[in-house]
N, C-alpha and C positions, 0 to 999 in steps of 0.2 A: 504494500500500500504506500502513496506515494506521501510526503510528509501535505503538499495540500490538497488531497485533494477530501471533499466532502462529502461525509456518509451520516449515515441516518444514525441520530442519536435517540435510545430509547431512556425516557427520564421513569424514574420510578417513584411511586405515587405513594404520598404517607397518610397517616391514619390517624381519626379522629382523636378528641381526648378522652384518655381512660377515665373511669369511674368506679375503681375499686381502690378500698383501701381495709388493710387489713390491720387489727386490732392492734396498738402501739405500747407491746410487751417492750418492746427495747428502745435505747435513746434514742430521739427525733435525731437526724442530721441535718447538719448548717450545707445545704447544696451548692455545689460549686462547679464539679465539674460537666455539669450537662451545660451549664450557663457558657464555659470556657470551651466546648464543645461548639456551642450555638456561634462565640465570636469566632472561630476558626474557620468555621465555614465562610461566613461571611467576608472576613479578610481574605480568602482565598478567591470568593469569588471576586473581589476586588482585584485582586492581584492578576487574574485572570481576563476581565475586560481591559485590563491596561495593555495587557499582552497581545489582546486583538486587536485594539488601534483600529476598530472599523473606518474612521474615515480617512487614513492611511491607504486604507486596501480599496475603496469604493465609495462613488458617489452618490448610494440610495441608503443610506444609517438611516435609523430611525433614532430621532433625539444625538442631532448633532451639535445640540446646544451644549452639552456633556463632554467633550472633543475625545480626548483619546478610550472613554469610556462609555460613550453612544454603541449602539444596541445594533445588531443588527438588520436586515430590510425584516420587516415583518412575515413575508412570504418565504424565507429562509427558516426563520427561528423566532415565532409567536410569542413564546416566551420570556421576551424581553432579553435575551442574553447573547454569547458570542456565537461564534460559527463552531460546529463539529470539527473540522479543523484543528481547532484552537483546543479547544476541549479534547484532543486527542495528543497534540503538545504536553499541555499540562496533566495527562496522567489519565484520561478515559481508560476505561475498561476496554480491551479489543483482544480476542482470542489470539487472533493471527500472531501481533506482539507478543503477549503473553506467551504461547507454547511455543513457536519458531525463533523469534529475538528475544527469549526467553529474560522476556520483562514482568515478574513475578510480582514484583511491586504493585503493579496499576491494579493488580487486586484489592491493594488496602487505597490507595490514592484515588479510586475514582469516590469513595466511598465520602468525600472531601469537597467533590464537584458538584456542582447545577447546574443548568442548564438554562437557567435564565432567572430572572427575578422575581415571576409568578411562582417558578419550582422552587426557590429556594426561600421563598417567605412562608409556603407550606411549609415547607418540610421543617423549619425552625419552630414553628407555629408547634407543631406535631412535639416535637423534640420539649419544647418547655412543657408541655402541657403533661405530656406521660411521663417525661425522664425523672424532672424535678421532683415529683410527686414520688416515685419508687427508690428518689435517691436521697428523702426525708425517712425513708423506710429502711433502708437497706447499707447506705455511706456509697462514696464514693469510688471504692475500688468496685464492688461489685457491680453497682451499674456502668462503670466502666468497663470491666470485663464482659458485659454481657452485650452493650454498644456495637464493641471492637469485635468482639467473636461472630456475634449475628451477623453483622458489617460483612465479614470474610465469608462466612457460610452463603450469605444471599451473593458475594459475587461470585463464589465456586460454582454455586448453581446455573446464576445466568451464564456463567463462562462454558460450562459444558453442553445449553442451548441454541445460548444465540448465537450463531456464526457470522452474521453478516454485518451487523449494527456495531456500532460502540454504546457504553451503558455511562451513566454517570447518575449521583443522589445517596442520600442518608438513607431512604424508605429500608432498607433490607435491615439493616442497623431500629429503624423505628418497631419494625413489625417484631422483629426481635425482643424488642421490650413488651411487646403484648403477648408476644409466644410464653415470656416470662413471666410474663403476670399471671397465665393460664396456669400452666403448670404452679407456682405457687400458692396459688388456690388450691388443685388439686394436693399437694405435699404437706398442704396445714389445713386443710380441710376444718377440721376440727375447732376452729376457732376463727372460724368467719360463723356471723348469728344468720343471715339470709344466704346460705349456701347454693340455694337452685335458682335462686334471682341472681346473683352473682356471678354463676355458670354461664344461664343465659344471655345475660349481658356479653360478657367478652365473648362467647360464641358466637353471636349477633354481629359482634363488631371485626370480629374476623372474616365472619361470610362474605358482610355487606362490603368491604375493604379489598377482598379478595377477588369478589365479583365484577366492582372496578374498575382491577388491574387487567379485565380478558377485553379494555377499550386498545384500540394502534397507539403506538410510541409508548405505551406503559411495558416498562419489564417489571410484568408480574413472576419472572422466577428468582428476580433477586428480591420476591417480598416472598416467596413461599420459602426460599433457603435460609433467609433471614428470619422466620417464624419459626423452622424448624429447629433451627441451631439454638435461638433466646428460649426454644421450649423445654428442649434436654436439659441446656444452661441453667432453667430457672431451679428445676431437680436438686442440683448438685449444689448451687450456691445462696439459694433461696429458703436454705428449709428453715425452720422455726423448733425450740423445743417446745417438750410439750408442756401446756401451763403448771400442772401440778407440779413437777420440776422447777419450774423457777418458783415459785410459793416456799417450796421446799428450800431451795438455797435461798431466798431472801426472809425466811422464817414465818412467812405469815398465817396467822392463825386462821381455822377454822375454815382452811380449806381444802384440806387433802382428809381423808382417812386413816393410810398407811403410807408409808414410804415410798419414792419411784426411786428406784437405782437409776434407770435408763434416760439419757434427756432427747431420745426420740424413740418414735413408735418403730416397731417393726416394718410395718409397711413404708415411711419413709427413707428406713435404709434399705430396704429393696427400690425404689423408685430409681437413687442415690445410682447406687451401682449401677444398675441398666441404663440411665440414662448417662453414666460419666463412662461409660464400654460400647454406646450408642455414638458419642458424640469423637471420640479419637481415633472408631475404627471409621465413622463415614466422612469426617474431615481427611484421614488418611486414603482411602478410597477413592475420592473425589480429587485430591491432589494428585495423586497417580494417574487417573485416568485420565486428568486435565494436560500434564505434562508432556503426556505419550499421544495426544491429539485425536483424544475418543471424541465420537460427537452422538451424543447421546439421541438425538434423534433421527439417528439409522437405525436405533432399537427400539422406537416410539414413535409409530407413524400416527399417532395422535396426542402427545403432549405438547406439541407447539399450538392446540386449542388451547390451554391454561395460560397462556399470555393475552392471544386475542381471536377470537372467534367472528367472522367474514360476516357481514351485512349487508346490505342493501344500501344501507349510509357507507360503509366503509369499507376498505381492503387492506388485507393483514399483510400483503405480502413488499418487497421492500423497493419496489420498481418505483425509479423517478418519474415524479412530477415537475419538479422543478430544478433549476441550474441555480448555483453561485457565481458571482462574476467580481472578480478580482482586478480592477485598474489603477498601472503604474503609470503614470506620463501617457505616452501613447501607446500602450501597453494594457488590451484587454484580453484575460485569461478565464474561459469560461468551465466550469466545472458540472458536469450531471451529476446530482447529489446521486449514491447507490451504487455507482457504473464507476468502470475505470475510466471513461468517455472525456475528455480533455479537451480543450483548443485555443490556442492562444490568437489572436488580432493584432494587428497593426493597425488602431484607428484613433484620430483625431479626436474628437469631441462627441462620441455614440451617444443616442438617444434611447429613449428609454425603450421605444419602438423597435428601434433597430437591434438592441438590446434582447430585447424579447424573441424577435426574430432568428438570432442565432442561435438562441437556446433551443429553439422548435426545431433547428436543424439538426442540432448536435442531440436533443435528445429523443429524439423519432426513432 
């Protein structure tokens, strides 16, 4: 792939605010790191429209009053942000990279990126609303850990997918925290008061989130790798003892009957186990197969419907609509977004007409 030219970015869609919160046997925490989370994105996406310089490269920015950090033409990238290009410079997710120029990294780095500034004030949006809340609950390593793992889970997934697109967004890393939530519900069962209303809700909010992700341009595999990984995760570093146990070590009267040696149930540390033998054999699995340039959809000629499912309004599949057009001087470079399809110009002062025109040529 060549360094400009432009392919379809799939942004990945984050999820509502959570609404569970479970009993606060242990000390509140001062939240910090989802916050320092939230400003790193955002400096990055900064750091990133500076680095496209759209009106540098072209005369149709949208909001060129911004100079070296105006947006894109709209009909490029809706989204208010840079070009695919750009987003593939700084660290997108793209297979090809990944397993051949074995750039392992862009697995944790796209997880960093947006896509424009409608995606990335979701997805902060999403971030304060669930992270903070779980990380009053739980401190900051944990939900950090569970962030950064989900984060890599959901690009493993997309990475063994999607072959054609680049990915960029938090959502995998988001959904993650709600897989986490599930599962610690499920592991401390015993001390939530409305447990089926509880249930219901995050199950609700996974469907309805998930269902979603099967619109075009959503990579809903980096939110189901992301759900899967914060759900194991939640198992393993989410568990709670059990109350009588702490009654017990802080002395209080009159509320145990006899002694608990144990400060978790048996069914907990079974949960524990399976899900932490769950979670190192299928990141290890998934690493491998990713490395050696499995493509998981020669063995699933119907799993690429859980991203996006074809309509009537729309089409799944990754075939250009539209060109980018890149002008130096007299110097115009047109790109079929999808396609290796290329062509450079020698013209003067192109109009937006004539503009158009080439593009119909080049990508017919």
């Amino acid at each position: 792939m060549k360094p400009d030219e432009d392919v379809q970015v799939l942004v990945e869609r984050p999820t509502p605010q959570g609404t569970l919160r479970a009993r606060p046997y242990n000390r509140r925490w001062s939240p910090w790191i989802v916050s320092a989370a939230t400003v790193a994105c955002i400096v990055v996406f900064l750091v990133t429209m500076y680095v496209n310089d759209c009106p540098g490269r072209s005369n149709n920015c949208t909001a060129r009053f911004l100079g070296r950090f105006a947006f894109q033409p709209l009909r490029e990238n809706p989204l208010l942000g840079p070009s695919s290009a750009t987003l593939l410079k700084m660290g997108a997710l793209d297979v090809s990279k990944v397993v051949h120029g074995r750039q392992g990294w862009r697995l944790i780095t796209c997880m960093w990126l947006h896509a424009g500034v409608v995606h990335l004030l979701i997805n902060m949006l999403g971030l304060l609303f669930i992270g903070i809340r779980l990380e009053q609950e739980f401190g900051f390593v944990r939900v950090g850990l569970v962030y950064l793992v989900s984060g890599l889970g959901g690009s493993l997934m997309s990475a063994l997918f999607i072959r054609s697109s680049i990915s960029v967004g938090a959502s995998g890393a988001l959904f993650g925290l709600i897989g986490s939530m599930l599962s610690e519900l499920i592991t401390n069962w015993s001390l939530y008061a409305n447990k089926v209303s509880a249930l219901l809700t995050l199950v609700l909010m996974i469907v309805v989130n998930l269902a979603l992700g099967i619109l075009p341009r959503v990579d809903n595999f980096a939110h189901i790798g992301g759900l899967i990984s914060g759900f194991f995760l939640g198992f393993v570093i989410f568990i709670r003892p059990q109350v009588a146990w702490l009654n017990q070590r802080r002395g209080t009267p009159g509320q145990q009957t006899s002694p608990v040696k144990r400060k978790h149930k048996t069914y907990q540390y079974i949960l524990w186990l399976a899900a932490a033998i769950a979670l190192i054999v299928g990141f290890a699995v998934a690493t491998v197969l990713l490395f050696r340039g499995y493509n998981a959809n020669e063995h699933c000629s119907w799993c690429h419907y859980l991203s996006c499912v074809p309509t009537k309004r729309w089409k799944c599949n990754s075939s250009p609509t539209l060109c980018t057009e890149i002008q130096r001087e007299n110097t115009l470079n047109l790109i079929c977004e999808g396609t290796n399809k290329n062509a450079t110009y020698i013209i003067g002062d192109p109009t937006q007409d004539k503009i158009n025109d080439l593009c119909n040529q080049l990508c017919s």
